[in-house]
N, C-alpha and C positions, 0 to 999 in steps of 0.2 A: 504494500500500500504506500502510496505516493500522495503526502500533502500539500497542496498548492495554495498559500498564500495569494491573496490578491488577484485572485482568479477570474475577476472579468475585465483586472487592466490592462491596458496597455501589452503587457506581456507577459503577463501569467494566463490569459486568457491564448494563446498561441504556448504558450508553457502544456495546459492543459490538450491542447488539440497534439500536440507530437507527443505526449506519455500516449494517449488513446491510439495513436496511431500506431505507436510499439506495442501496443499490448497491455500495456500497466492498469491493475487498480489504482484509482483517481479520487481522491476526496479534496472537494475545491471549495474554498473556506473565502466567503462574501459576505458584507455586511448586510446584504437583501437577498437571501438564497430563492425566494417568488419569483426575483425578475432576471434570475441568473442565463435563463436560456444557454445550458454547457451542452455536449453531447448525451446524447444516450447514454446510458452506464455510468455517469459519472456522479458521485456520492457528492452533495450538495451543503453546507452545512454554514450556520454563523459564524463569520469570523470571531465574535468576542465569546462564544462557547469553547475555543481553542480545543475541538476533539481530537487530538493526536494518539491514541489508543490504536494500535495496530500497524502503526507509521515505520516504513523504514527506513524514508527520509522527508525531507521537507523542503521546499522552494518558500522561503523569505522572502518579504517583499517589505522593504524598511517602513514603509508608510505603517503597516501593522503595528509596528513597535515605537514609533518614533517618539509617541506621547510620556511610557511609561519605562522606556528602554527594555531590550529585549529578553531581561531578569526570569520574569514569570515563562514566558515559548520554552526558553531554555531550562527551566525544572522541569517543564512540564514534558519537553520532550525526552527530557533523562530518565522521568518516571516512568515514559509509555513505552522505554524501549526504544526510540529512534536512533538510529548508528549515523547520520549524515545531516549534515544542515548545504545547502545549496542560496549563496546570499546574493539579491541583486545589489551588488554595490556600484561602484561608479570609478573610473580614470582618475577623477580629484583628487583619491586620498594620495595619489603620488607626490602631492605638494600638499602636504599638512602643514596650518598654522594662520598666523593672523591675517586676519584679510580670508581665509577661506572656509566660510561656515561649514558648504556643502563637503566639502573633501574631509573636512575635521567630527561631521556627523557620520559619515561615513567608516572613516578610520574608528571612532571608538563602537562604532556597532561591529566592524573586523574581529577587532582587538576581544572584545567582551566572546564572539561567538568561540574565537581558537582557545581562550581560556578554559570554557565550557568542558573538556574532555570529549567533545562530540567531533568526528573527522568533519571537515570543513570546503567547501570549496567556494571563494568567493567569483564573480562572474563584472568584472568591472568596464563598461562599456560607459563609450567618451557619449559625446551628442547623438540622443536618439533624433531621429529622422523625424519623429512626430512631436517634437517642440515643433515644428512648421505649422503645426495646428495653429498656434497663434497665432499666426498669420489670416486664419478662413475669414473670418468674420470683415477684413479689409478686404480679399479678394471678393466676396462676396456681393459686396458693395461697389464698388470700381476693380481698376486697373494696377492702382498703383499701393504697394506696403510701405510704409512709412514705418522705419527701425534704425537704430543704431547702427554704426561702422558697417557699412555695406559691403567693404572688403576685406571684412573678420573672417576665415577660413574654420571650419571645421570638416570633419569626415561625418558624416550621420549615419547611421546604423540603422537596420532596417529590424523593429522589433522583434519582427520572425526569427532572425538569423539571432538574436539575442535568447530567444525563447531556447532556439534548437541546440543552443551549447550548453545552456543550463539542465534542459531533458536528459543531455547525456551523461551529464554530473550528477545528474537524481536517478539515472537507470543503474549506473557502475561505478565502482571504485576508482576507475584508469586516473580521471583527475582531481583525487583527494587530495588535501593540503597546495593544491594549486589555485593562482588567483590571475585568470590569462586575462588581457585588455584587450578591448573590442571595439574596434572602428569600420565603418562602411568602406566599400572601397575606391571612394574618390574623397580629394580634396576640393572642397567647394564654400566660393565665399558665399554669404549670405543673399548679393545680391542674384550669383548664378542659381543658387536654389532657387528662388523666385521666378526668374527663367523656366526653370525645369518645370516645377510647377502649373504655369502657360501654358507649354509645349503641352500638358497631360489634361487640362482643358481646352485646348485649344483655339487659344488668344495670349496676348501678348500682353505679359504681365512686367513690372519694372519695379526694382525697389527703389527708393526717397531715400536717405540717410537724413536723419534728426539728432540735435543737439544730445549731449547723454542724458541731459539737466531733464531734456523733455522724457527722452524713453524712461529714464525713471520713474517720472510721473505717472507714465501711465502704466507701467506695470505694477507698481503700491496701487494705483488705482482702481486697478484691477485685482487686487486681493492679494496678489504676491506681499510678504514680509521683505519689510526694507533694507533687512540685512541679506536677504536671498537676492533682491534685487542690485545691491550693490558688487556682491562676489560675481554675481554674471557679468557684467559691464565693466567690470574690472577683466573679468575670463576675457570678452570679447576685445576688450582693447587691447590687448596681449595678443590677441590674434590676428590684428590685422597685419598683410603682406606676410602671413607666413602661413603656409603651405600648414596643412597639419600631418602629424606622421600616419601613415596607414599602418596597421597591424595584421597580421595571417594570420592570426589565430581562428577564425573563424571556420577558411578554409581547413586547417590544420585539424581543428575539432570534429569539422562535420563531414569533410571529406568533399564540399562543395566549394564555389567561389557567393561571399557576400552578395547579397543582392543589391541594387545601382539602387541611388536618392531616385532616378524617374521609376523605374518598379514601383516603388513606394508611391511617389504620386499620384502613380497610375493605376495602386490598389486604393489608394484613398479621394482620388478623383470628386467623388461624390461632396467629402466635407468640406470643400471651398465653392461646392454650384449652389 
C-alpha cells in the first residue's frame, strides 16, 4: 500500500495515476475525498485523518505538514509500519539561508524526515511548468502578461515527469537516501514561455516587464505572503541573462526524455481560453 499525500495537486494527483498504472494499492489522502474524482480502485481518505495503517511508503506533499511540521506523519508513520517516506521538496534548499524562506522550509522538513529512522528519498524539482498558471487569468483577458524580469531564465518541469520519478521512489528501494534535482529540459526566459504558451492557443501572446515594486504588489495582492513574495523576485533577478542549468535526472530515473514547457501548454491549453 502506497500513500499519497496531496492527491489531487498538482502532482500527486499524476503521482497517483502512475502507482495505478504499475499496479500498486493506492490510498490518496484529500482534504474533500467527495470531490476527489481518483481512479477506480483507489482508497480515498481525509487528509487530517492521517490513515497510514498498512502503508509501505508515502508520497509527502509539504503543504500537509507545513502548519504543524511534519512531527505527528512521522510517528504516525513509524507506528503503522511505513519503511519509506518519498518528499516533494524543491532545488532551493541548495542555497539555505537569509533571504531564502522557500529553500530554508524546505531544508528543515529534509532535515526533520532523514532524522526520523525512516529511509528517505527527497525529489527536488526547480520551477514547475504550472507556476505559468499565473499567468491564465491575463491571457484570458488580452494579449499581453505583464511580470517581472522578462529575461529571468528558468527550466520548468512538466509535473508529470515530477510525478513519475517520485512513483519510482514509492515502488522501490533503487533510490533511497537519494535526493536527484529536477528540471525540464529547456532553458526559457519568462518572456519565451509566454511565447510558447500562444503558439498552444494559437495567437500571439507577448510579455510587458513591470517594475518589481509593482509585481510585488500584486502578488501580496493576491494572497501570496510577502516574505514568499520577496524570495521569488529576488530568485528571479538572479536569473536574468543566465541560462538555467538542465538536469538528466529525469531521463536517468525514468528511462525517458522530460517533457518540453509546449507539451505542457498544450496539455493545459484549456486554463488560459
Amino acid at each position: 500500500m502506497i500513500v499519497v499525500t496531496g492527491a489531487t495537486g498538482n502532482v500527486g494527483r499524476h503521482v497517483v495515476d502512475e502507482l495505478v498504472a504499475a499496479g500498486a494499492e493506492v490510498r490518496a489522502l484529500t482534504r474533500d475525498p467527495d470531490s476527489a474524482r481518483l481512479p477506480e480502485g483507489v482508497r480515498v481518505a481525509r487528509t487530517a485523518d492521517l490513515p497510514l495503517e498498512g502503508a509501505d511508503a508515502v508520497f509527502l506533499n509539504p503543504a500537509v505538514v507545513w502548519d504543524k511540521g511534519p512531527g505527528e506523519l512521522l510517528r504516525e508513520a513509524a507506528r503503522a509500519g511505513v519503511r519509506r517516506i518519498v518528499t516533494l521538496s524543491s532545488s532551493s534548499v541548495l542555497h539555505p539561508g537569509p533571504g531564502n524562506d522557500i529553500g530554508n522550509h524546505h531544508h528543515e522538513l529534509e532535515t526533520e524526515i532523514e532524522a526520523s529512522g525512516l529511509a528517505w528519498t527527497h525529489v527536488r524539482p526547480g520551477a514547475f511548468a504550472s507556476n505559468a498558471l499565473q499567468w491564465a487569468e491575463q491571457i484570458r483577458k488580452g494579449d499581453v502578461v505583464y511580470g517581472p524580469y522578462a529575461q529571468a531564465h528558468t527550466a520548468p518541469i512538466h509535473e508529470a515527469d515530477i510525478a513519475a520519478v517520485a512513483a519510482r521512489a514509492l515502488l522501490g528501494e533503487d533510490h533511497a537516501g537519494q535526493a536527484p534535482v529536477l528540471s525540464g529540459p529547456q532553458s526559457l526566459t519568462f518572456a519565451e514561455q509566454v511565447s510558447i504558451i500562444g503558439e498552444a492557443l494559437g495567437r500571439p501572446l507577448r510579455y510587458e516587464e513591470i517594475p518589481p515594486e509593482a509585481a510585488r504588489e500584486a502578488m501580496t495582492g493576491g494572497g501570496l505572503p510577502a516574505n514568499v513574495a520577496d524570495t521569488l523576485l529576488r530568485m528571479y533577478a538572479g536569473f536574468v541573462g543566465r541560462p538555467a542549468e538542465i538536469s538528466a535526472e529525469t531521463e536517468r530515473i525514468t528511462g525517458r526524455p522530460g517533457r518540453t514547457f509546449a507539451q505542457w501548454a498544450s496539455d493545459h491549453a484549456a486554463a488560459f481560453s
